[in-house]
MIKEVO-438229 format. One record per residue (C-alpha): x, y, z; residue in one letter. Coordinates in steps of 0.25 Angstrom, whole numbers, plus 5000, padded with zeros to 4 digits. Example, Ala and Ser with C-alpha at 12.3 -4.5 7.8 and 13.67 -1.06 7.14 Angstrom:
residues 2
+------+------+------+------+
:    X :    Y :    Z : type :
+------+------+------+------+
: 5049 : 4982 : 5031 :    a :
: 5055 : 4996 : 5029 :    s :
+------+------+------+------+
END
This chain:
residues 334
+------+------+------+------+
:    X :    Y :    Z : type :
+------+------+------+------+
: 5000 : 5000 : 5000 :    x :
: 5006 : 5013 : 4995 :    x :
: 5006 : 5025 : 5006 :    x :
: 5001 : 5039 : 5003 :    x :
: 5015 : 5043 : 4998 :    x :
: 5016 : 5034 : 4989 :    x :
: 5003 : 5034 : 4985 :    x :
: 5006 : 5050 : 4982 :    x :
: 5020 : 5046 : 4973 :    x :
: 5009 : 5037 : 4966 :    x :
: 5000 : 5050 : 4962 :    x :
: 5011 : 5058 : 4961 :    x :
: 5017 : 5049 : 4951 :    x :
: 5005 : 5045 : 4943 :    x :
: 5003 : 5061 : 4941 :    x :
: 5016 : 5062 : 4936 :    x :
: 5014 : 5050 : 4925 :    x :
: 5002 : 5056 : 4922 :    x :
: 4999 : 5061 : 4906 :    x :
: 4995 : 5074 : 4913 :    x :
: 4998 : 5078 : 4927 :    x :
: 4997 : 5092 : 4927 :    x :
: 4983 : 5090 : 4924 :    x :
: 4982 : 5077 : 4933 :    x :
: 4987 : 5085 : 4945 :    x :
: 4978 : 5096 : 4943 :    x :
: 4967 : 5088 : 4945 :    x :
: 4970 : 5079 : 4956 :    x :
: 4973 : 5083 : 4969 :    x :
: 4980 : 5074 : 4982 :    x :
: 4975 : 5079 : 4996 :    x :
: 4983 : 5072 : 5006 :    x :
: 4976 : 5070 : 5020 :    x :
: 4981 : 5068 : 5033 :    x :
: 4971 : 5057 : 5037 :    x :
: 4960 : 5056 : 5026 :    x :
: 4951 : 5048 : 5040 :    x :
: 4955 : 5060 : 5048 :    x :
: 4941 : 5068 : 5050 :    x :
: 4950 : 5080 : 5054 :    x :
: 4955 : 5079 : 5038 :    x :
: 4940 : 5075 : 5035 :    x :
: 4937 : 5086 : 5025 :    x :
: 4944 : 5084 : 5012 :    x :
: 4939 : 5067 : 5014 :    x :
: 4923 : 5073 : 5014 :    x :
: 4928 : 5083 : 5003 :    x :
: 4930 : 5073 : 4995 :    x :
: 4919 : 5064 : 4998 :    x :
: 4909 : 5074 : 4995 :    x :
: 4914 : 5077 : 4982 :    x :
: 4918 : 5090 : 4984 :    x :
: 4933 : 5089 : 4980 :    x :
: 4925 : 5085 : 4965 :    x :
: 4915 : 5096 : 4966 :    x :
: 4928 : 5104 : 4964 :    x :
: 4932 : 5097 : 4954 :    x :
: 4945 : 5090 : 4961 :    x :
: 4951 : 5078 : 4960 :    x :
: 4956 : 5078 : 4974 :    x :
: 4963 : 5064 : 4979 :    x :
: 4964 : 5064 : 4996 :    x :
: 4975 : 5055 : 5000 :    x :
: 4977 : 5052 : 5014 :    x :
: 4990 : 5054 : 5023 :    x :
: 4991 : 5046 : 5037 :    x :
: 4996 : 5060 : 5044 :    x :
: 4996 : 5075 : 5038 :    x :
: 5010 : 5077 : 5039 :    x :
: 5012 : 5066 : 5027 :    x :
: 5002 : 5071 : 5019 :    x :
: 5008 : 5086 : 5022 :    x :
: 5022 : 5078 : 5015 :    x :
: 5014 : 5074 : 5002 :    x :
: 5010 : 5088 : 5002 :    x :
: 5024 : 5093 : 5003 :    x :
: 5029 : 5083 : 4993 :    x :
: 5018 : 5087 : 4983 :    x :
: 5010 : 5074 : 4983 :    x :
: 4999 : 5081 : 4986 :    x :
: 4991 : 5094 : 4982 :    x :
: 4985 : 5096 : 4997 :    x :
: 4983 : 5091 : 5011 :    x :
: 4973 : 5089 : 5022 :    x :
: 4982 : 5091 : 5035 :    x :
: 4982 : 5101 : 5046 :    x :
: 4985 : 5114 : 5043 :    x :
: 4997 : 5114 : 5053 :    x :
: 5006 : 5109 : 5042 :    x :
: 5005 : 5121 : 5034 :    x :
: 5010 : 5129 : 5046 :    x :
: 5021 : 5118 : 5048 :    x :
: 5026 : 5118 : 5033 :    x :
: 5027 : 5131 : 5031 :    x :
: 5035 : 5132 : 5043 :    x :
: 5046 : 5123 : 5035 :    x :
: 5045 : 5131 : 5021 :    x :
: 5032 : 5123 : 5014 :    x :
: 5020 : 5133 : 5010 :    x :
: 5008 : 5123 : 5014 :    x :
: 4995 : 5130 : 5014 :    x :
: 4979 : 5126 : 5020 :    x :
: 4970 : 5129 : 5010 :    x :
: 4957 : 5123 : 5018 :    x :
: 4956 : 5123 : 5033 :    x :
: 4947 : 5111 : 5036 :    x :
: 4948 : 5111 : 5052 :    x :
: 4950 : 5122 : 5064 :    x :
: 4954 : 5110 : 5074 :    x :
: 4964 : 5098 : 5073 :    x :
: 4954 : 5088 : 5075 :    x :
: 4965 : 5081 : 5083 :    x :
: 4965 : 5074 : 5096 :    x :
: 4975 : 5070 : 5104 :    x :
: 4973 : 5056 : 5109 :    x :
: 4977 : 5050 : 5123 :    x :
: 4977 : 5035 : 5124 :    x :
: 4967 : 5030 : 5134 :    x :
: 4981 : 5022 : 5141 :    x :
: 4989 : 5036 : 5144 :    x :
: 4976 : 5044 : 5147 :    x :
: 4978 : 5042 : 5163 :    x :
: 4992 : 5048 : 5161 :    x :
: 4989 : 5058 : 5153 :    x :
: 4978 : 5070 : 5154 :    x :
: 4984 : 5081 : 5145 :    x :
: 4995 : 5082 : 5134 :    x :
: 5005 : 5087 : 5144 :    x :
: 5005 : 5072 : 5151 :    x :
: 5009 : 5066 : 5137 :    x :
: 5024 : 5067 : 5140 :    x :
: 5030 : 5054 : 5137 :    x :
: 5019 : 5051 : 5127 :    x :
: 5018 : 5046 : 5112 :    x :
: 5009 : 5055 : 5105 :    x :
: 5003 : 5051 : 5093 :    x :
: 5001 : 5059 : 5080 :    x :
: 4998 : 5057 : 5066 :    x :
: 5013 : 5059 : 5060 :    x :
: 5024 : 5068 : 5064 :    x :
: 5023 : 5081 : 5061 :    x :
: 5007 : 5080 : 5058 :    x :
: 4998 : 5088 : 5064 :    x :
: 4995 : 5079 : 5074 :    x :
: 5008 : 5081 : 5077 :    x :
: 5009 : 5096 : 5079 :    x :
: 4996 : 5096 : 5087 :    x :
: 5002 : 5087 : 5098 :    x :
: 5014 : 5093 : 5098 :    x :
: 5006 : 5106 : 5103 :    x :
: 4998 : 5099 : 5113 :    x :
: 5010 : 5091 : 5120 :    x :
: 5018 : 5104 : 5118 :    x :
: 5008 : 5114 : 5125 :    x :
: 5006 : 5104 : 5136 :    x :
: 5021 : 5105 : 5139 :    x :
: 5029 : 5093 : 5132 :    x :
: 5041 : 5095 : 5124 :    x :
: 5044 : 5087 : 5111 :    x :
: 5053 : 5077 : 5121 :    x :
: 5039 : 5073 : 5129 :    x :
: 5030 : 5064 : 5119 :    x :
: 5033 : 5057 : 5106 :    x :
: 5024 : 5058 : 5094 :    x :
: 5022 : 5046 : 5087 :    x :
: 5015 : 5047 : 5071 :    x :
: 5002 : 5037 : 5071 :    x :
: 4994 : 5042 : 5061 :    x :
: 4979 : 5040 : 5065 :    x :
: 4966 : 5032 : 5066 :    x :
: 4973 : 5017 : 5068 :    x :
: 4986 : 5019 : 5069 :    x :
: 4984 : 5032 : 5080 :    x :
: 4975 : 5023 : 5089 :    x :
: 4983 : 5009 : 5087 :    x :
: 4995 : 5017 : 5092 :    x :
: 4987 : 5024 : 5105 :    x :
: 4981 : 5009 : 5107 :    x :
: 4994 : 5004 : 5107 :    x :
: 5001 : 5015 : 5115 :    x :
: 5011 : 5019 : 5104 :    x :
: 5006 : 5034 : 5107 :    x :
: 4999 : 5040 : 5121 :    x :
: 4995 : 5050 : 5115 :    x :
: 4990 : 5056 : 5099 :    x :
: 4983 : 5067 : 5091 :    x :
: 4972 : 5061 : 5082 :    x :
: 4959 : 5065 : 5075 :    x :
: 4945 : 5058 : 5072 :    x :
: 4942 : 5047 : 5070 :    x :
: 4954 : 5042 : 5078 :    x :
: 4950 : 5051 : 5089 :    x :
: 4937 : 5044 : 5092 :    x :
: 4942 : 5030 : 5088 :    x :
: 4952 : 5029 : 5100 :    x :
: 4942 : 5036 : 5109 :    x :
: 4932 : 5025 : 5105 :    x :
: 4941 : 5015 : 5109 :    x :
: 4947 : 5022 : 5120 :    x :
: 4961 : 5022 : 5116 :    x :
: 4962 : 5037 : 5117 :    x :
: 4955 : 5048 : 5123 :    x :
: 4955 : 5064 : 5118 :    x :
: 4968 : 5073 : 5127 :    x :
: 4966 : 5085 : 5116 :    x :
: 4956 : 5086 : 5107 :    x :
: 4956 : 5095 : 5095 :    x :
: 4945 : 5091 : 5087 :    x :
: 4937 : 5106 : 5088 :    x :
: 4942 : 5119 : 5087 :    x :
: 4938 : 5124 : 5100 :    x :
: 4948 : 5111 : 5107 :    x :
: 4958 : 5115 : 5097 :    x :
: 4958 : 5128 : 5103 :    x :
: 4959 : 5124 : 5115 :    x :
: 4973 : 5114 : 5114 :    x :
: 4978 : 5122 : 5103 :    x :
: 4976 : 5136 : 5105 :    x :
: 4968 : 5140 : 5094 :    x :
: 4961 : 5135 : 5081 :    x :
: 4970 : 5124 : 5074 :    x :
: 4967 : 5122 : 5059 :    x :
: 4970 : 5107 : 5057 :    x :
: 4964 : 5100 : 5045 :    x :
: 4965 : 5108 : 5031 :    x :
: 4968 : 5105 : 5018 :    x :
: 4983 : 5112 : 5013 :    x :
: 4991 : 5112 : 5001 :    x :
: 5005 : 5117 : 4996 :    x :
: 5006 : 5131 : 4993 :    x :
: 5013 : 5129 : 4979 :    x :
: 5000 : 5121 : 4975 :    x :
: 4991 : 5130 : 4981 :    x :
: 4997 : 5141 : 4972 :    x :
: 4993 : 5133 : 4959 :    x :
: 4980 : 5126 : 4961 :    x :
: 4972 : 5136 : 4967 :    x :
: 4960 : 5132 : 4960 :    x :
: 4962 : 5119 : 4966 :    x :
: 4965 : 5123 : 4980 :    x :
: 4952 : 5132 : 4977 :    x :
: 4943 : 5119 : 4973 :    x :
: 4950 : 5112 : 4986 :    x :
: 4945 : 5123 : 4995 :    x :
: 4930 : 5122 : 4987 :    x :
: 4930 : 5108 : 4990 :    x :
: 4936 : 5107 : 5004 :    x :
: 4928 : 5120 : 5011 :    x :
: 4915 : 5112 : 5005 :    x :
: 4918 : 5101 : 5013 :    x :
: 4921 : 5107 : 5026 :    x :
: 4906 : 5116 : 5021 :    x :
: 4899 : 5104 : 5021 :    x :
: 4907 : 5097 : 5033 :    x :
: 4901 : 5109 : 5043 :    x :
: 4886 : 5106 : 5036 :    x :
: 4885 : 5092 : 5041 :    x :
: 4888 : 5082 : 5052 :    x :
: 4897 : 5073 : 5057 :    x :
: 4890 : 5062 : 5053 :    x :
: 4888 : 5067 : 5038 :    x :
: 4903 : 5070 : 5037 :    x :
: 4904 : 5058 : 5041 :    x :
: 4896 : 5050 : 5031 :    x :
: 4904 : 5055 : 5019 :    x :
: 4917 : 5051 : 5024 :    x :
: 4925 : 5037 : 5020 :    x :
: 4918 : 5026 : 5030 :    x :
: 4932 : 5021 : 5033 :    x :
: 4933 : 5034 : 5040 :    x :
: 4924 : 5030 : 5052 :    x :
: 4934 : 5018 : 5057 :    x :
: 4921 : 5010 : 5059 :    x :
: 4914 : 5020 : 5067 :    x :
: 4906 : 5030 : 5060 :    x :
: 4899 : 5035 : 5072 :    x :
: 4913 : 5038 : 5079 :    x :
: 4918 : 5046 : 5065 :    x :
: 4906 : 5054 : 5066 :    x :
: 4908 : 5058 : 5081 :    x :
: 4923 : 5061 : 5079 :    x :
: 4920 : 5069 : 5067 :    x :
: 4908 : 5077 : 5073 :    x :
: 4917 : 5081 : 5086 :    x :
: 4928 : 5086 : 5079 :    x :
: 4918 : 5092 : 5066 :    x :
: 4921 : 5107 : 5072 :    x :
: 4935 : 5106 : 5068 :    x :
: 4933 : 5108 : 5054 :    x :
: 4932 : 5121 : 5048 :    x :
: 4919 : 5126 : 5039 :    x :
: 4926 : 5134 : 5028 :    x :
: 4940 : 5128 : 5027 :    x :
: 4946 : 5141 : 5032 :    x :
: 4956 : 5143 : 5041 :    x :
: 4952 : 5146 : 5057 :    x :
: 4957 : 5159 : 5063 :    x :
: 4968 : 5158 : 5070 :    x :
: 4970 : 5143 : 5066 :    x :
: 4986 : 5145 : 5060 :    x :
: 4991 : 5154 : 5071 :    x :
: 4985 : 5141 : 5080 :    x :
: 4990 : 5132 : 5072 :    x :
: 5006 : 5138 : 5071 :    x :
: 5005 : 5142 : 5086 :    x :
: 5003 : 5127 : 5089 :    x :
: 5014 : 5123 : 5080 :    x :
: 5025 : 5132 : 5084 :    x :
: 5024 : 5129 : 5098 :    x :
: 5030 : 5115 : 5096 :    x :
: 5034 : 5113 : 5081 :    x :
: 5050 : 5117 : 5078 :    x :
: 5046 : 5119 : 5063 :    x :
: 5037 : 5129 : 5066 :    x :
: 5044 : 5137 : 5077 :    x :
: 5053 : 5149 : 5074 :    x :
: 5045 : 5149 : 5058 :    x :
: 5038 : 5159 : 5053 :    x :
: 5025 : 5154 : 5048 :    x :
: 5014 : 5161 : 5038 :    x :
: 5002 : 5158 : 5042 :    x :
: 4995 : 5163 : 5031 :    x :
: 5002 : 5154 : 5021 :    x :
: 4997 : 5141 : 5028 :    x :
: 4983 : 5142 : 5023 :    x :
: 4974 : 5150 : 5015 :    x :
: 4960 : 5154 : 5016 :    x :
: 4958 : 5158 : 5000 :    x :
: 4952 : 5145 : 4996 :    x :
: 4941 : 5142 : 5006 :    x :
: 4939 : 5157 : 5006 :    x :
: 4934 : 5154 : 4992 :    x :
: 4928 : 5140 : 4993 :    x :
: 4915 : 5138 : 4986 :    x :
+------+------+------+------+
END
């Protein structure tokens, strides 16, 4: 079985064979998203089961990524036109010389949680008695990454205190918490539930609504949100136009209807066998997606105030904020 790398080099290279690539490429467009089950990165997935990517007139393949800081890599090497990722990166990169910019804003919150296994729970009642711990995250240098960081940071540990261990999500984030590889992890729904369900896991920091968010972050966090390279952006605006139409839609018609309706259009594979559960997750955590697409206020300054209290790249740079995302297209979304 061929993974998404490769399956990428494979596209890349049947393009390049092509009798007519310039017009090939044109048309089809490789989204890369950081957990295609994740109901944080739920929004392109309904996108394009409701038809709206064609109403548009795009031919627009998703690929999934096990974490988003691979699929920010496949950006990065041009595999792909766009990503569905945490905004985060876009702060991040241009902190080391790359011009990545959010062009839809899906969600004002994480979505996130971070898990305590039900074995460390007597030991442990805040972040600040995970000294000694391994905390789970979906990759190194993630997002899930950068959001414990802060948490374990701001309750006082220093980098020398904990261990973070990359276990991607659903099975292989609860197999390792039921097996006590980790004590500790950042997660997102369904996952969230699932352990809770079972009870391997119980909530230490929920950041699943803006107003939690808030709370542990100090401010409005835009997580989820669908970003591209710069160059690219510069010569398919019509395209990132048509992306905008097609993507503010969704998120229209995801504040319109309920949990329970949302979750009807989705992939059945999706519910991990308990449909009732999905819907629950996803209507507890429905306030952390944005209606418009646009960027909450005060969300970037959040956002970089968070990563420059622990991340080395960050500190010390000098960051444009304004070149991390723009509001032009959703501005004009019909």
């Amino acid at each position: 079985m061929i993974n998404t790398k490769q399956r990428l080099q494979l596209v890349t290279v049947a393009v390049a064979l092509c009798g007519s690539p310039a017009a090939y490429a044109a048309d089809k467009i490789s989204i890369i998203v950081g957990g295609m089950e994740k109901q944080i990165y739920l929004p392109p997935v309904l996108c394009e089961r409701l038809g709206f990517f064609k109403e548009q007139g795009l031919d627009v393949d998703l690929v999934n990524s096990r974490a988003g800081v691979e699929a920010e890599n496949e950006l990065l090497a041009g595999a792909v036109q766009g990503v569905v990722g945490f905004y985060d990166h876009t702060i991040d990169l241009q902190a080391k010389g790359k011009s990545i910019v959010s062009v839809v804003q899906f969600s004002q919150a994480p979505g996130e949680v971070e898990m305590l296994s039900t074995k460390s729970a007597a030991s442990v009642k805040g972040p600040a008695d995970l000294k000694g711990a391994t905390l789970g995250v979906t990759g190194l240098g993630s997002s899930t990454d950068f959001l414990t960081r802060f948490i374990v940071s701001r309750a006082g540990l220093k980098a020398g205190d904990y261990s973070l261990l990359p276990v991607g999500a659903g099975n292989t984030f609860i197999a390792a918490m039921k097996q006590d590889q980790i004590q500790a992890g950042m997660t997102t729904e369904p996952t969230v539930s699932q352990l809770v369900k079972r009870g391997e896991a119980q909530v230490l920091i929920d950041l699943r609504t803006p107003d939690k968010t808030a709370e542990a972050l100090g401010g409005p966090y835009p997580a989820a949100s669908f970003y591209v390279q710069s160059a690219w952006l510069d010569g398919h605006k019509d395209e990132a136009q048509k992306l905008a139409n097609a993507l503010v839609k969704t998120l229209h018609w995801m504040h319109d209807h309920s949990a329970a309706e949302i979750a009807e259009q989705m992939p059945k594979d999706y519910y991990v066998d308990d449909k009732a559960l999905y819907v629950q997750g996803l209507a507890d955590g429905k306030a952390m997606f944005t209606t418009d697409g646009r960027m909450p206020a005060n969300g970037p300054e959040t956002v970089l105030k968070v990563l420059q209290s622990f991340s080395k790249n960050v500190q010390g740079k000098s960051v444009d904020l304004a070149k991390t995302y723009t509001s032009t297209y959703v501005d004009a979304a019909k």
